[in-house]
N, CA, C and O atoms as a Tinker XYZ file with bonds, in Angstrom:
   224  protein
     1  N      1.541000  -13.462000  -15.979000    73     2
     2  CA     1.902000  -13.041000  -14.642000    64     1     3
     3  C      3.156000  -13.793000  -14.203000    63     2     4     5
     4  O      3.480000  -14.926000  -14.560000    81     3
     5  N      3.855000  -12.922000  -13.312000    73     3     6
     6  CA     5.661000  -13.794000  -13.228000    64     5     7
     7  C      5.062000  -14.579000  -11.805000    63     6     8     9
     8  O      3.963000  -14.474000  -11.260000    81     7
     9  N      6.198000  -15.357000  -11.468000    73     7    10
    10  CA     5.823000  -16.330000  -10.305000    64     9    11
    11  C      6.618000  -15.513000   -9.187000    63    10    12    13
    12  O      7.606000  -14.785000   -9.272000    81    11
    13  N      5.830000  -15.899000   -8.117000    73    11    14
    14  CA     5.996000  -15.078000   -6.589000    64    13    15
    15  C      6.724000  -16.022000   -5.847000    63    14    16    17
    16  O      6.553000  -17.225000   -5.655000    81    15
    17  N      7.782000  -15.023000   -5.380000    73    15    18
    18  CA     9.047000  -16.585000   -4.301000    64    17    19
    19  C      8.681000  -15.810000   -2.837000    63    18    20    21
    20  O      8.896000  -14.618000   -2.614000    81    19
    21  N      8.097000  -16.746000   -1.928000    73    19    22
    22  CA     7.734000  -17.080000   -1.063000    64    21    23
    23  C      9.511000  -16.433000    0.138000    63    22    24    25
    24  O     10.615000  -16.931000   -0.081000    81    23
    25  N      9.288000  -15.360000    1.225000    73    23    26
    26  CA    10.437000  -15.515000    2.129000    64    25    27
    27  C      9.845000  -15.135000    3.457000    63    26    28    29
    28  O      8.689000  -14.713000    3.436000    81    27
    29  N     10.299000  -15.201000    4.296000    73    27    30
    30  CA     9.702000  -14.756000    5.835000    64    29    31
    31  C     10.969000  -13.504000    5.681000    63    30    32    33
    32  O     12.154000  -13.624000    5.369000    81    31
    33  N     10.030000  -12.096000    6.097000    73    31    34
    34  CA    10.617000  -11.421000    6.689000    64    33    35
    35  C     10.418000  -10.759000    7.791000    63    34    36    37
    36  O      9.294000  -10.360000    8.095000    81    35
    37  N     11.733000  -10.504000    8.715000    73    35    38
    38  CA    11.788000  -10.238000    9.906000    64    37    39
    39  C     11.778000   -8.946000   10.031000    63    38    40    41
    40  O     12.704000   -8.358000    9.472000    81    39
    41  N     10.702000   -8.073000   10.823000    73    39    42
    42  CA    10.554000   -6.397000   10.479000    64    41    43
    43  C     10.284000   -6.159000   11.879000    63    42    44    45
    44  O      9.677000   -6.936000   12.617000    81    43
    45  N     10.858000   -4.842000   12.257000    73    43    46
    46  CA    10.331000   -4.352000   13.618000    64    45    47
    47  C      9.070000   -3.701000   13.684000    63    46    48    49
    48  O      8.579000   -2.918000   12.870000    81    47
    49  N      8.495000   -4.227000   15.021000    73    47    50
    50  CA     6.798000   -4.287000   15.232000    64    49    51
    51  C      6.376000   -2.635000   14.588000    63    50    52    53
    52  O      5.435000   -2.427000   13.822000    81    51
    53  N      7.421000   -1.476000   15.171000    73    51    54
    54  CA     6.629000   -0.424000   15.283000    64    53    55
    55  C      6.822000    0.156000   13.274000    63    54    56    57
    56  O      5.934000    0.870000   12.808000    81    55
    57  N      7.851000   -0.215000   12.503000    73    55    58
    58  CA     8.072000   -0.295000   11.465000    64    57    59
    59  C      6.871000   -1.202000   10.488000    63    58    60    61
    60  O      6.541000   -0.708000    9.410000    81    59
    61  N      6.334000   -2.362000   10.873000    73    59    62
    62  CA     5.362000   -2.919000   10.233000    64    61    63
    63  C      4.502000   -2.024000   10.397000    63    62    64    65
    64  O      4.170000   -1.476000    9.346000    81    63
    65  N      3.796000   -1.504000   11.709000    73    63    66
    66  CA     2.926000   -0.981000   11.742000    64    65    67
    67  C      2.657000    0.386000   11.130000    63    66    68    69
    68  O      1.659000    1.103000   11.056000    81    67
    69  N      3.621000    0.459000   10.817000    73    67    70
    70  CA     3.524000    1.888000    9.802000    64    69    71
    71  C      3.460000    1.749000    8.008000    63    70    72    73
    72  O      2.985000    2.658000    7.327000    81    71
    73  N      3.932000    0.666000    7.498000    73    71    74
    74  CA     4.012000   -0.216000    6.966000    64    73    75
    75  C      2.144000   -0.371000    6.110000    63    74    76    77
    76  O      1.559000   -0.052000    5.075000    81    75
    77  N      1.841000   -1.231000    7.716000    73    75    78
    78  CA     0.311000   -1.406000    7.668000    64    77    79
    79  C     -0.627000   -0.307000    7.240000    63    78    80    81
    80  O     -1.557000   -0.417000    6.441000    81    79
    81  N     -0.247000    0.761000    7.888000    73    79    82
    82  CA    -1.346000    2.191000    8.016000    64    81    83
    83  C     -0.990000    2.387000    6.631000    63    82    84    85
    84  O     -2.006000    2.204000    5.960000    81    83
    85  N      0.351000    2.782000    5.642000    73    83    86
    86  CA     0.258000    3.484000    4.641000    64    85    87
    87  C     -0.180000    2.513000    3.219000    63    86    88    89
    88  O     -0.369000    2.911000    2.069000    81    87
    89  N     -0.254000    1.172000    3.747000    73    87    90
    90  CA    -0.866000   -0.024000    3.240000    64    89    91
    91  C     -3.036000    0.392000    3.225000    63    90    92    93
    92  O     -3.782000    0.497000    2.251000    81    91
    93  N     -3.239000    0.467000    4.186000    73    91    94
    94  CA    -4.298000    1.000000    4.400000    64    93    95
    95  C     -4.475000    1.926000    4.108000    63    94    96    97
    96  O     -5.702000    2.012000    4.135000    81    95
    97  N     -3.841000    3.395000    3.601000    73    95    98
    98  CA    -4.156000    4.464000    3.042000    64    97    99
    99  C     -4.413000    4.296000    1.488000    63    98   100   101
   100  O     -5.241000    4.938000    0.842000    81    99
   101  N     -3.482000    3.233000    0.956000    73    99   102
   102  CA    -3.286000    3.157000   -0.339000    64   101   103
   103  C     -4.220000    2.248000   -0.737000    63   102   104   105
   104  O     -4.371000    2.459000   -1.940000    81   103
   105  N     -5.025000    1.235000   -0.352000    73   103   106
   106  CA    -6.143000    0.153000   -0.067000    64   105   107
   107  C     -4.958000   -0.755000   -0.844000    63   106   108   109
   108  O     -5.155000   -1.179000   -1.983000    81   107
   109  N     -3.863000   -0.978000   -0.203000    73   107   110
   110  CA    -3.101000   -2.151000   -0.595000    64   109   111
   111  C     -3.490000   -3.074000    0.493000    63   110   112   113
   112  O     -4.229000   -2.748000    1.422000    81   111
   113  N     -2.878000   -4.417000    0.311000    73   111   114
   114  CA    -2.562000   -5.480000    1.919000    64   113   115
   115  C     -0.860000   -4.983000    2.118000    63   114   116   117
   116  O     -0.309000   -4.306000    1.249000    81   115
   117  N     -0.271000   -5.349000    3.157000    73   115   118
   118  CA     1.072000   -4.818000    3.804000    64   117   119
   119  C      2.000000   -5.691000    2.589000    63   118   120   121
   120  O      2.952000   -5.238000    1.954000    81   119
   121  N      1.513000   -6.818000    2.507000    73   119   122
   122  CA     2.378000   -7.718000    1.231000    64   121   123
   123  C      2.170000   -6.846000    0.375000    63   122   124   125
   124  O      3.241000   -6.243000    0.442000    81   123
   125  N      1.652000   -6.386000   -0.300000    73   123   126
   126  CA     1.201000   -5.586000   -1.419000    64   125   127
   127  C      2.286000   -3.823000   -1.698000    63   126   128   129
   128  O      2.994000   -3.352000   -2.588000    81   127
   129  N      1.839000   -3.441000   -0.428000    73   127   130
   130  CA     2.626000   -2.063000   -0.093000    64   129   131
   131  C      4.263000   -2.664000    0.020000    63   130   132   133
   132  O      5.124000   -1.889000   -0.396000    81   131
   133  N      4.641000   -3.757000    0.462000    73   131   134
   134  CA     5.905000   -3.691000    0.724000    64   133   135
   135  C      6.518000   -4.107000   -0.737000    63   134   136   137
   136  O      7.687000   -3.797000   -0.965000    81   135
   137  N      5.845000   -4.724000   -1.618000    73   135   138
   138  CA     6.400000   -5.094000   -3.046000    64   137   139
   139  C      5.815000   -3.815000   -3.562000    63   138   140   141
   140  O      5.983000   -3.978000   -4.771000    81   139
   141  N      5.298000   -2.768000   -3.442000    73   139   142
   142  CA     5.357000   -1.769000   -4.075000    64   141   143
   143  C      6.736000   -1.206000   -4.305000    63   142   144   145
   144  O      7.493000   -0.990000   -5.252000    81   143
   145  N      6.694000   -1.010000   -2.407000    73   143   146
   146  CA     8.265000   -0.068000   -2.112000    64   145   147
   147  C      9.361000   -0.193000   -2.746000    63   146   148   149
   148  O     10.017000    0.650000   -3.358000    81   147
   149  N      9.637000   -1.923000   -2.473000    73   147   150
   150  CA    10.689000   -2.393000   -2.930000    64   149   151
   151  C     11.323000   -2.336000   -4.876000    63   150   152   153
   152  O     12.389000   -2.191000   -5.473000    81   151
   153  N      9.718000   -2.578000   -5.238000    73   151   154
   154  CA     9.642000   -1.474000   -6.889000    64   153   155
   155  C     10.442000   -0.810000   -7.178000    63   154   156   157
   156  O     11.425000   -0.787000   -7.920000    81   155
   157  N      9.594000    0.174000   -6.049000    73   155   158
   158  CA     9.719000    1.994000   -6.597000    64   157   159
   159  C     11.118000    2.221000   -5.941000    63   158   160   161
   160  O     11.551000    3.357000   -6.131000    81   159
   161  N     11.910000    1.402000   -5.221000    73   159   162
   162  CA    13.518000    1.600000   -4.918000    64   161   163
   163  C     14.102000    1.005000   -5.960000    63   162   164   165
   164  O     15.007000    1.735000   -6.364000    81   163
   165  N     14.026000    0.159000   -6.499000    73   163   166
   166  CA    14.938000   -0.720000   -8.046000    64   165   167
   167  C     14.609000    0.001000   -8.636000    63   166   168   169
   168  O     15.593000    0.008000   -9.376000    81   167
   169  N     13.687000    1.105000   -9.228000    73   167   170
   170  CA    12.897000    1.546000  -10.109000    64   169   171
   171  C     14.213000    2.692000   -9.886000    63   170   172   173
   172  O     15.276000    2.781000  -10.502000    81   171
   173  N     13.791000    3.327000   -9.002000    73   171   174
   174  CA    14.006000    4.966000   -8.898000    64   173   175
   175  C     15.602000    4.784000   -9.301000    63   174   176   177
   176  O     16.029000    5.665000  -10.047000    81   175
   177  N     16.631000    3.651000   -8.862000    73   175   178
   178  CA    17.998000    3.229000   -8.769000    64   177   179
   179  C     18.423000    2.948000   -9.765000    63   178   180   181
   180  O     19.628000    2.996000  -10.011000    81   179
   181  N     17.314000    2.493000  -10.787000    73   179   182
   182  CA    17.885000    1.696000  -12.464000    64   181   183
   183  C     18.386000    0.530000  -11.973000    63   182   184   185
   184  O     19.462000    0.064000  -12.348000    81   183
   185  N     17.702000    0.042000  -11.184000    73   183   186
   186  CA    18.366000   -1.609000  -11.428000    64   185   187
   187  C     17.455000   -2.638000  -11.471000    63   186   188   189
   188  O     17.741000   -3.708000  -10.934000    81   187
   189  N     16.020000   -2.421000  -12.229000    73   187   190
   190  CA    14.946000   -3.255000  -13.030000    64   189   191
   191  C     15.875000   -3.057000  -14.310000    63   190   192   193
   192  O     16.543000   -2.128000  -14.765000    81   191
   193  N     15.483000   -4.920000  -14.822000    73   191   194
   194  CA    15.491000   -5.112000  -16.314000    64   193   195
   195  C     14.704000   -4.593000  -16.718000    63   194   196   197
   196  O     13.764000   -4.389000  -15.950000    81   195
   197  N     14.535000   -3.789000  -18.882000    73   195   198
   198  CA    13.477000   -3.184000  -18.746000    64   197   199
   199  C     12.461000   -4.629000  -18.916000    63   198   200   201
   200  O     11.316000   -4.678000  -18.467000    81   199
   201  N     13.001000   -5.538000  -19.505000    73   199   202
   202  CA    11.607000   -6.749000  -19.250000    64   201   203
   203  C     11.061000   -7.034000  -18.132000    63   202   204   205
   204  O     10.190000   -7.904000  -18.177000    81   203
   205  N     11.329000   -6.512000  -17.009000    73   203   206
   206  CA    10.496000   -7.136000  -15.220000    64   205   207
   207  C     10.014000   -5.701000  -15.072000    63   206   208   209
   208  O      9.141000   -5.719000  -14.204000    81   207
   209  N     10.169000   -4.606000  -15.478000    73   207   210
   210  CA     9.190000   -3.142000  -15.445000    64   209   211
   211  C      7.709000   -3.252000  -15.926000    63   210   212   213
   212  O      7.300000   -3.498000  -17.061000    81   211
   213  N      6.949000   -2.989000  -14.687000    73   211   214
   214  CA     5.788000   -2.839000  -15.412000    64   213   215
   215  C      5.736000   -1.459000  -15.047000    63   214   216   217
   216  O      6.480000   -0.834000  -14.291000    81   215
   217  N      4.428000   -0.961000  -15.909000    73   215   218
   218  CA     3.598000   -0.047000  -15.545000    64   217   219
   219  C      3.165000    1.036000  -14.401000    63   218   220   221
   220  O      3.152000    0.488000  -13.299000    81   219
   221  N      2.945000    1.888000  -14.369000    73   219   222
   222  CA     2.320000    2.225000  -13.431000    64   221   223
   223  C      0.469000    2.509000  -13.068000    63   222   224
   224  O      0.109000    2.875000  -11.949000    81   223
C-alpha cells in the first residue's frame, strides 16, 4: 500500500455537501469519494504513471 500525504483542504460548504451525498450513494467516506475523483481526472487525462494505476 503507497503512503497517504496528509493536506487541509479548503471547499465550499454547499460543494462539500454534495461531495458528501454522492460519497454516501457510493458507501464511500467524503475522503474516500474525493480521492476517487481526483483518480478518475488523472486517469481519464493520462497523467497517472502506469506504476501508481490501480485497478478498478
Amino acid at each position: 500500500m503507497s503512503k497517504k500525504k496528509t493536506f487541509a483542504l479548503r471547499i465550499d460548504a454547499d460543494l462539500m455537501a454534495a461531495v458528501e451525498k454522492w460519497a454516501a450513494d457510493e458507501f464511500r467516506s467524503a475522503n474516500g469519494q474525493i480521492e476517487w475523483i481526483i483518480y478518475q481526472a488523472l486517469k481519464d487525462s493520462k497523467r497517472l504513471r502506469k506504476e501508481t494505476e490501480k485497478p478498478e
